[in-house]
N, C-alpha and C positions, 0 to 999 in steps of 0.2 A: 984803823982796821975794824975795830966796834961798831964804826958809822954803817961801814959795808958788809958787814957779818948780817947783820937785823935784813936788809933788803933782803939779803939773799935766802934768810929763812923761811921769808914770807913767800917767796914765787917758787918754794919747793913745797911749803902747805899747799898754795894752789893749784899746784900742778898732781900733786897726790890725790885733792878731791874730785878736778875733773876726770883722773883716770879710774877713780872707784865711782864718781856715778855715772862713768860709761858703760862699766863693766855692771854694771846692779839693769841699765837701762836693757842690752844685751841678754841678759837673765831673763826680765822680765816678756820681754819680745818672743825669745824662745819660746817661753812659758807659755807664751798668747799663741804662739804656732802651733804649738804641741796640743793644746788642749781644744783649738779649732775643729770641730765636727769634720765628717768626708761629705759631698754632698751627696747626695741620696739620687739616684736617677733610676725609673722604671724602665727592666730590661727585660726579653722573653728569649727561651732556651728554644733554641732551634730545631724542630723538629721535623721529619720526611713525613709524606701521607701520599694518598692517589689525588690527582685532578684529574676533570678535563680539561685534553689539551685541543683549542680549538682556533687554529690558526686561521689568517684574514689574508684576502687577496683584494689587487682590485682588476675588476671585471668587466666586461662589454657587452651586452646583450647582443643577439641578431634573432633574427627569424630563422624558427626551426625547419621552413621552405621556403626560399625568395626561388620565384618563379617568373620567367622573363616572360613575356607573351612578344611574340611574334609571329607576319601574316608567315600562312606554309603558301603564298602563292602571291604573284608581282601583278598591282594593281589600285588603282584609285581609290582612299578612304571616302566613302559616298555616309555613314553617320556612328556615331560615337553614342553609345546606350548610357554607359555608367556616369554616375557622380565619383571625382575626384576623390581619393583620400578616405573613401565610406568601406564599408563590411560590403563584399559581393560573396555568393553561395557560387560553389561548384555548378556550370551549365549556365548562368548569368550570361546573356548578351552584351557584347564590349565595344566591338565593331564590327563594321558592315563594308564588304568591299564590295566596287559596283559587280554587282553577279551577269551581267549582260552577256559578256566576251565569253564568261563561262559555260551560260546556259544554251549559248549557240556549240561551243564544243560541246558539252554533255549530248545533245541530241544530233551532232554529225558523227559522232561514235556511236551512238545507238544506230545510225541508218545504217554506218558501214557492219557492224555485227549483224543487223537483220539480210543485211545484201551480203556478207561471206554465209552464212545460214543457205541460203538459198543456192551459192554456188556448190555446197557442199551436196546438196541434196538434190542437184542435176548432175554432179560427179556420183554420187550412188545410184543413181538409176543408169546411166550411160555404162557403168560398170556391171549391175546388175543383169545389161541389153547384152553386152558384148563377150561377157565369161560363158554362155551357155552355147555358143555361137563358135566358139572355141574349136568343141568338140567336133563338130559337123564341120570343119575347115572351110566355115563362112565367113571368117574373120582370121587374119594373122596374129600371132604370137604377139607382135609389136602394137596391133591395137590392144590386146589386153592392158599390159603392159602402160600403154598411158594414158587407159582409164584409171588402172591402180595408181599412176602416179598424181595422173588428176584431182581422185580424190583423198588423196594425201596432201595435196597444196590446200587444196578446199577448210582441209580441217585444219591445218598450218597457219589460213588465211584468218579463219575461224578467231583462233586462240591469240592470236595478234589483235584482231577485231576487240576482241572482250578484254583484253590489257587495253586497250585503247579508253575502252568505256571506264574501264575501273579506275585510270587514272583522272578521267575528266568527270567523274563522277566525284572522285577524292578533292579535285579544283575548287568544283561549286561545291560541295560542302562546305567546304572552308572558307567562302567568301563571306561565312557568319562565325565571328570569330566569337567562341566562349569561353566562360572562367575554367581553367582544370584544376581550382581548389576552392575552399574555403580561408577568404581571410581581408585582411587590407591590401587594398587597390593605391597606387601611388599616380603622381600627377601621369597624366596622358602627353608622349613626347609627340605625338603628329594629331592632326585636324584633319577636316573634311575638304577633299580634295587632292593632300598628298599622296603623291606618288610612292607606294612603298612598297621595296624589293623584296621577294622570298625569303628566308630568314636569316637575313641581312638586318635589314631597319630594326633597333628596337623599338616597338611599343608603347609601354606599363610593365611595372611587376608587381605582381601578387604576392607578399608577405603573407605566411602562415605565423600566427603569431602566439597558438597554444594548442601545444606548449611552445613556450619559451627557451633558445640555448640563453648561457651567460658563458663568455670563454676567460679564462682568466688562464696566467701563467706565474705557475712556482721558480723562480730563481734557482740554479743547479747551488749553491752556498744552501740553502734550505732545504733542497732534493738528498746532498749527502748527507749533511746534519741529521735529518731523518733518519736517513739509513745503517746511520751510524747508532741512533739510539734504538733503533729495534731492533738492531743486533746483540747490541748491551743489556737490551730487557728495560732498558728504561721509559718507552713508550707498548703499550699495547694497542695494537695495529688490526683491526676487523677485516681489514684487504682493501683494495684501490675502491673498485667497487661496489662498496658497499659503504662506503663516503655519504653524507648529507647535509646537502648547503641549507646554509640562510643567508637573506640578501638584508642590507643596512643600506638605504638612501641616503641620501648627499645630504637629508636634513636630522640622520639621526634616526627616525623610523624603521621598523623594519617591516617586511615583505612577510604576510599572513601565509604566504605557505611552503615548505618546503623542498627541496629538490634534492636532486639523486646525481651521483657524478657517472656519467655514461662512457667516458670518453677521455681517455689519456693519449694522448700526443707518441707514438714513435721514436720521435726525435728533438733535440733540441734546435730551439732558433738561434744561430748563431753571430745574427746580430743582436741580440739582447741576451743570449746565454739563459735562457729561460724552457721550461718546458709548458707547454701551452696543455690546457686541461678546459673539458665543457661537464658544463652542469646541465642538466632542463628542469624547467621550474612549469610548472601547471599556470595558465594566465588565463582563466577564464575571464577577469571583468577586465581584460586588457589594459591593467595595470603597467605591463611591461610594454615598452616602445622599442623597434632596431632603433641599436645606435647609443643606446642608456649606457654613462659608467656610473656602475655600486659595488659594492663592497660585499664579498661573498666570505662569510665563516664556515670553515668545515667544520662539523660534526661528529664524533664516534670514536675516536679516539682517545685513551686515556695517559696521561704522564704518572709514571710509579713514582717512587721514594721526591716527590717533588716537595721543596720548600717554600713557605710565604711568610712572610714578615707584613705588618701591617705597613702604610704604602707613608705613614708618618717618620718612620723607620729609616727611610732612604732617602736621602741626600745629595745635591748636586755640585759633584766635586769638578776642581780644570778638566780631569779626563772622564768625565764621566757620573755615573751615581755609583754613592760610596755610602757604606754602614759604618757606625761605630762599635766596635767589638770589645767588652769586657774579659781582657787576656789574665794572664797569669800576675800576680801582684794586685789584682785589680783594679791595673791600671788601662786609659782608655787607648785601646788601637783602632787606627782608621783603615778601612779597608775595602781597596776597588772592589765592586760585583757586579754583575751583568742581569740585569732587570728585564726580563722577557715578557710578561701579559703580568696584567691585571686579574686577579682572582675576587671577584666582588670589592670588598677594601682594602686589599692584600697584594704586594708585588709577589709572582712568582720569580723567585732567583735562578739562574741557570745555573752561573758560576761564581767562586767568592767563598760562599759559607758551606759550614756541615757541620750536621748535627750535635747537639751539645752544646754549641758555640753561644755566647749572651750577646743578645743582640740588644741595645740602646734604642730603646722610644721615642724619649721624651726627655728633655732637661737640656737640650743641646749646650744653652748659652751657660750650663752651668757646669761644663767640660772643657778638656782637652786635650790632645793627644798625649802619652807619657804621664798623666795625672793621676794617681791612684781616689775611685768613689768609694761610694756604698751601693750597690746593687739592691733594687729591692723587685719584687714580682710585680711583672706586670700583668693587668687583669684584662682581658679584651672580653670590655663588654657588649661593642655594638658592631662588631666584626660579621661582615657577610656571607652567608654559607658561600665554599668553596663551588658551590657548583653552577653559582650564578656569574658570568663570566660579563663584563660590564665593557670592555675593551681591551684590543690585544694588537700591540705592536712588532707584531713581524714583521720581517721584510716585506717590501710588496712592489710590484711591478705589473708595468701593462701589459 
């Protein structure tokens, strides 16, 4: 029993010392948790201001007059004046149709009005013979009678006669076809010798090219969005009207001058659900081509109580972009929002935050959801005035 007494003491000492410096290792652990720093992450307090709110479409330029030419009369292209594709002035020579056929009717109209002229004026004298002649019962009732009528066909003949001329006269005119505007001329669809019908055959057409339209269409999701916020007071709204575009090219550049919205749509397109809207933009050094798509930013408009977080702030989560928010305990919550335009280096938020709320900067990798930091001020030093709008993702459709 003595032999087996000694073992047994010794693996109850051992077993006493592993349990005290578990329990001392656990202390110490603690101790190292507890006395770990929070880490420190740069946060900004959310605050409302005014922007501009200056939404983007995409647009299509056209000619603010395409103008079709065609002959007003059926007949042989005999020569072609213009260069293709060039600047032609209002009254420019285009085409020439052969004038021959014409100028033989213009002057068998002239004969027949000088030959009804003369009938008319042997109908007033034969009338003039026979009214006086009346009285003296040298002449019957019924020759008066169709002297008066004669010289009533005379002038009847007359006035036919002179539509005749006026129309063959309207013929040859036109077998010199001119520009009826100012602007670019497009390729010439018939040559010398075609036969080309009264205004049947197209021509060329004449683009007017400044001003410039650009048509672009709002999405009805955007249409009521709107409507819904300047009901709210959360946008203030100058009037349709009184809108003003800027154009952004396909490289980034923008269009040196400004345009005006003229023209709102009635109705929506029902195959795109869209409402079609025109701008005109001034093109003097014919910058603008029909047929151009750019990018049209409206103008004048301002968004109230609007939020921005710097654009480092926001985060792209599975669903979308998400902030980190310093909640209650301050600990880190993550939270969807809806990022609408760009304010110089600033996301405007739509939905998500409000005011008061701590929004997380900086320190991401040194966070996580349910983790309680330290909050400290964050300083925005190179932050871009709000009024300088750098890009903006609306919706946008053709």
């Amino acid at each position: 029993m003595a032999s087996l007494a000694k073992p047994l003491g010794v693996a109850a000492g051992l077993l006493t010392w592993i349990v005290v410096t578990g329990l001392l290792g656990c202390k110490q652990e603690a101790a190292s948790t507890a006395a770990r720093p929070l880490p420190e992450v740069p946060v900004l307090t959310v605050t409302t201001q005014s922007v501009p709110d200056e939404p983007e479409f995409i647009g299509q330029t056209e000619s603010s007059r395409p103008v079709e030419i065609r002959s007003q009369v059926t007949g042989i292209i005999k020569e072609r004046f213009f260069a293709e594709g060039r600047d032609v002035k209002k009254g420019d020579r285009l085409y020439q149709i052969d004038p021959v056929p014409f100028h033989a009717a213009l002057l068998s109209a002239k004969a027949k009005v000088a030959q009804n002229e003369a009938r008319l004026v042997q109908a007033k004298q034969n009338l003039a013979r026979v009214r006086p002649l009346l009285a003296e019962q040298a002449v019957s009732q019924k020759d008066v009678d169709d002297a008066v009528a004669e010289e009533l066909a005379a002038k009847a003949a007359l006035e036919a006669a002179k539509g005749d001329l006026v129309k063959a006269k309207f013929d040859f005119d036109n077998t010199l076809i001119t520009a009826p505007i100012d602007g670019l001329i497009e390729r010439t669809r018939v040559y010398e010798g075609r036969l080309v019908s009264a205004q049947s055959d197209l021509l060329t057409i004449i683009h007017q090219v400044d001003p410039m339209y650009v048509t672009v269409s709002a999405p009805e999701t955007f249409l009521l969005k709107r409507r819904r916020d300047i009901a709210a007071k959360k946008i203030q709204h100058p009037g349709v009207y009184q809108l003003r575009g800027t154009i952004i090219f396909l490289d980034g550049t923008t269009y040196p001058h400004e345009g005006i919205l003229d023209l709102l749509d009635v109705s929506m397109r029902t195959e795109t659900g869209s409402r079609p809207a025109r701008v005109t933009f001034p093109n003097p050094e014919q910058v603008l081509v029909p047929g151009q798509f750019v990018t049209v930013r409206f103008k004048g408009t301002i968004k109230t109580e609007a939020i921005l977080v710097p654009q480092r702030a926001v985060q792209q989560g599975p669903k979308g972009p998400v902030v980190y928010v310093v909640g209650d305990g301050d600990k880190v919550i993550i939270r969807d929002v809806q990022a609408a335009s760009w304010q110089g280096n600033q996301w405007l938020i739509e939905e998500g935050l409000h005011a008061g709320e701590l929004v997380v900067v900086d320190g991401f990798q040194r966070i996580m959801p349910g983790v309680p930091v330290k909050p400290v001020p964050y300083t925005v030093a190179e932050a871009a005035p709000v009024n300088q709008t750098t890009d903006t993702k609306t919706e946008q459709t053709k």
